[in-house]
N, C-alpha and C positions, 0 to 999 in steps of 0.2 A: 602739672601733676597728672599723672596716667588715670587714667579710668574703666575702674574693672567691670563696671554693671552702671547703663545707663538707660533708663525709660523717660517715656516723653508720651505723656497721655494716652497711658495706659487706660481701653474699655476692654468690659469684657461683659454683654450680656446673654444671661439666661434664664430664655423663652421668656421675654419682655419685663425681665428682673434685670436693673442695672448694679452688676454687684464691685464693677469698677467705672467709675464716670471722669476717670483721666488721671493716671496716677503719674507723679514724675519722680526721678530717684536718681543722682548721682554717686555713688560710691568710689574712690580714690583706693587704687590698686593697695595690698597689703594693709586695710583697715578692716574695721567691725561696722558694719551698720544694725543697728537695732529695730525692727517694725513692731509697733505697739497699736493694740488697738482693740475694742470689745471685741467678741463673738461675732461674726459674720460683716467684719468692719472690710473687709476683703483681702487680708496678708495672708492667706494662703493660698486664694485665687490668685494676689501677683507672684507668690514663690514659684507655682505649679506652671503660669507663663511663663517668664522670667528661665523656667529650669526645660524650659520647651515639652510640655506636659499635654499642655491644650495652646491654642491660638489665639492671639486675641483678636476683639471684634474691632479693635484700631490702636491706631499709636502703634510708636516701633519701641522695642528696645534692643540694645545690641551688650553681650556676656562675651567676657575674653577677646572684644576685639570681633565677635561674628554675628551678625543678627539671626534674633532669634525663628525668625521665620523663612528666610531666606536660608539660612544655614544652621538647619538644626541641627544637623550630625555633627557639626566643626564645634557649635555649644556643646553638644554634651563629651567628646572628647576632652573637655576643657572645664566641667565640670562636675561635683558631689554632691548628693542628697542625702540627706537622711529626715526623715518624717516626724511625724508626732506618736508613733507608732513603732516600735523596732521591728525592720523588715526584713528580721533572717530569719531562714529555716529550724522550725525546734527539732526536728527528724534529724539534723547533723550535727554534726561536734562544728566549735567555734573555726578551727583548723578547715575545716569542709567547705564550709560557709564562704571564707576569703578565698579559700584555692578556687574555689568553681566559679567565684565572682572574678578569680584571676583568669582563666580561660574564656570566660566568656568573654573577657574585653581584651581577648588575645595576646595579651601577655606569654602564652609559653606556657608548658608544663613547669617548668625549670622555675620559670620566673614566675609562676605565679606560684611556687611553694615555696620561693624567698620572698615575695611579698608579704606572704600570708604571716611566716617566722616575723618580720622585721613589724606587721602590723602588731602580733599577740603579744611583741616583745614590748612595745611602744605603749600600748593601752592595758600593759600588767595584767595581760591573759594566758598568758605562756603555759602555766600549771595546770589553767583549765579549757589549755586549746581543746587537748581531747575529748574532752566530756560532751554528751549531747547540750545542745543549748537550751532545751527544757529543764533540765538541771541548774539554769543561770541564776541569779538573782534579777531582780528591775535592772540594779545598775550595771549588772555586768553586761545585761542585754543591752542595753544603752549604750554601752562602752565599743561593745563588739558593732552595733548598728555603725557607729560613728565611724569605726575601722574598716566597713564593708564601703562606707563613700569615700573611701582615701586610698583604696587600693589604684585607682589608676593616677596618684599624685595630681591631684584637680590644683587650680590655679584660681578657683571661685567654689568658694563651699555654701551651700545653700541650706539653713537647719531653724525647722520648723517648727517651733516648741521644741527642743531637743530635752528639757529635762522635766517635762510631764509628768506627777506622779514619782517622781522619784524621791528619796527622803535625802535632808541638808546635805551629810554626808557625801553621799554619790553624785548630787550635784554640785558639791565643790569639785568634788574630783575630776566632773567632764568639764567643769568652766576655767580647772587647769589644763586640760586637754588640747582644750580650745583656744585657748589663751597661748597653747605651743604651738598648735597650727599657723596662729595669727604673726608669730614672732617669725616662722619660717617662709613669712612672705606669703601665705594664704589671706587669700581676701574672703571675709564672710558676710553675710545676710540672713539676720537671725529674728526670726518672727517669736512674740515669748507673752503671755502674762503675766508672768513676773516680773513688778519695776526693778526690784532691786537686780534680778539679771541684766536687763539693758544696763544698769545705775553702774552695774562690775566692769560688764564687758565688751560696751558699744562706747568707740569715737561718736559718735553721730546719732542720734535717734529720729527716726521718720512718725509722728502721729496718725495712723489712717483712723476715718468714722467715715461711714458709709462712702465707703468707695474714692476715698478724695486722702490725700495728704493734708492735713489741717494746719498741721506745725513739724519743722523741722530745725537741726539744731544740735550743739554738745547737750550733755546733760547739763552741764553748768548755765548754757543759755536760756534753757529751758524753764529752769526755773527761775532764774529771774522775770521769767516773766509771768508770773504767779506774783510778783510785789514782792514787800518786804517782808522779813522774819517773824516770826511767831512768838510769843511769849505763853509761856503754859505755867499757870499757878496753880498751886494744891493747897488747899487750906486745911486748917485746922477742925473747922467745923463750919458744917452744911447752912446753918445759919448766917453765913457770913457772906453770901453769892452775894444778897442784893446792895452790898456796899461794896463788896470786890468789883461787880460787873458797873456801878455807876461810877466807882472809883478809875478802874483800867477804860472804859468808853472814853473819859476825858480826856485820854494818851494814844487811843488806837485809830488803825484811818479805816477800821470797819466795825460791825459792831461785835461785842466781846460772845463766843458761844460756851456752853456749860454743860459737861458730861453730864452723861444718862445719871451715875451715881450722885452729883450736884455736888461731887468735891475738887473739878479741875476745872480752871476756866483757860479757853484759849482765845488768842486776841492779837491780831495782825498788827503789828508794828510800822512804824516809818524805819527806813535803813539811822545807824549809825548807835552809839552807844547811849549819847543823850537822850533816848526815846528811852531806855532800860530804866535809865534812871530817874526818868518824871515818871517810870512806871510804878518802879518801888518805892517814890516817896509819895505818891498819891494814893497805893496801900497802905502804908505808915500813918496816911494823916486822916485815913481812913479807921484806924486802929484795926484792920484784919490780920487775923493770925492766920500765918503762910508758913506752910512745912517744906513746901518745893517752889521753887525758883529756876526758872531752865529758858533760856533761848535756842530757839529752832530754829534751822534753814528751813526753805519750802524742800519737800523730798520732790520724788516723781509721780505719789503716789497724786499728792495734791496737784503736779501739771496737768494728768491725768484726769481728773474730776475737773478741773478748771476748763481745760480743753474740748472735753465731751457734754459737759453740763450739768455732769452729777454734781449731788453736796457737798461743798469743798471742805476739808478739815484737815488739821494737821496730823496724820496719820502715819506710822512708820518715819515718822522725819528724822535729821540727823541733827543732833543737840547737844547743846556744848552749856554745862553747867555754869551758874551766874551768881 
């Protein structure tokens, strides 16, 4: 299998702050890799190397086949950015924006104003190439950023938070966007805190915490290794936790926790169905009254806390009625 983006002990420090202490990352030409990770975990220390930005202080990586220290110009030839931040001019119309990003990377006058058409046309700007981009909305600015790293037809797209601040809406519409890129054989590396974005649109998810890869893996592997499934009961009434919680403890391989309101208990199960069902009849013989009943996969939210060390809980998960 080809390999679009590969690092191998990735450092990087600054002025005796280690904000990378060996990152490694292999991405397989035409996929998604996902990087997740807190605030200052260092995924956009390695985007910014990785996209030959800054240097790093060891370790190679090599993008499209060129390393990136040795051959920056031949990297960025070969690749697209777009930030956390949309990096176009509000002083020009959307149209302005790509054609002048299309001469700078010498494209042609010609061809950088059929660029710019086939990009406005692609990311449903067309009506508002004209207008200045101060005029845009979040997503349309978002949209246009995206279109301003694709003017020279990159081969590794590099997007760094790309939907920040934006509302559901607009963010489905770039994670279709993106999703077309990936299908036309663009290979991506997308740093997000949003799990459920990795959860959409990464093959692969990388975990960085302080400067280190911690776990890597589909999402699907990921969380299996968070254990088994969750079970979430809703009761009837509040009074009824300290026989729910000694009832489901007798069933669970951890101990059962209980929302803030004291009307959900949740409680880690063994895999398989049998564990559901000494669950519900040890409420039963329990006499508690249960309104909800629901099994849960671990999401990503919980590999996430499992992984870093925060409080694990079943949060955002995906659940299938019982």
């Amino acid at each position: 299998m080809d390999i679009a983006i590969e690092a191998e002990g990735l450092r990087k420090n600054y002025r005796g702050h280690m904000a990378l202490r060996g990152v490694d990352l292999r991405v397989p030409t035409g996929t998604v890799l996902g990087v997740l990770g807190p605030n200052g975990a260092g995924k956009t220390t390695t985007v910014r190397i990785l996209a030959t930005l800054m240097p790093p202080s060891g370790g190679r990586a090599v993008v499209a086949g060129h390393d990136v220290v040795r051959e920056p110009r031949e990297v960025r030839r070969r690749i697209g950015l777009a930030g956390q931040y949309a990096a176009v001019d509000e002083q020009l119309t959307g149209r302005e924006n790509l054609v002048l990003l299309g001469n700078l990377l010498r494209l042609g006058r010609a061809g950088a104003r059929r660029r710019a058409e086939d990009l406005l046309a692609e990311f449903d700007l067309t009506e508002a190439g004209d207008r200045l981009v101060k005029t845009y909305s979040g997503g349309m600015r978002r949209r246009l950023d995206l279109a301003a790293s694709l003017v020279v037809s990159p081969s590794v797209l590099f997007l760094d938070e790309p939907t920040t601040g934006l509302d559901p809406t607009s963010r489905d519409t770039l994670w279709q966007m993106i999703r077309q890129q990936v299908a036309d054989g663009v290979t991506v590396l997308l740093t997000t805190q949003y799990l459920e974005e990795a959860d959409q649109l990464a093959d692969r998810i990388a975990v960085v915490d302080h400067g280190l890869v911690i776990a890597e893996g589909t999402p699907d592997e990921l969380k299996c290794r968070v254990g088994g499934e969750w079970l979430e009961v809703s009761l009837a009434a509040a009074g009824d936790v300290p026989a729910a919680v000694s009832a489901l403890a007798s069933v669970a391989v951890a101990p059962p926790q209980v929302s803030e309101d004291y009307r959900t208990i949740s409680v880690r199960l063994p895999d398989g169905m049998a564990a559901v069902a000494a669950a519900a009849s040890a409420l039963d013989s329990a006499t508690v009254g249960v309104v909800d009943f629901a099994l849960r996969r671990p999401s990503l939210d919980d590999v996430f806390r499992d992984l870093t060390g925060r409080p694990n809980a079943p949060t955002n998960a995906e659940s299938t009625s019982v």
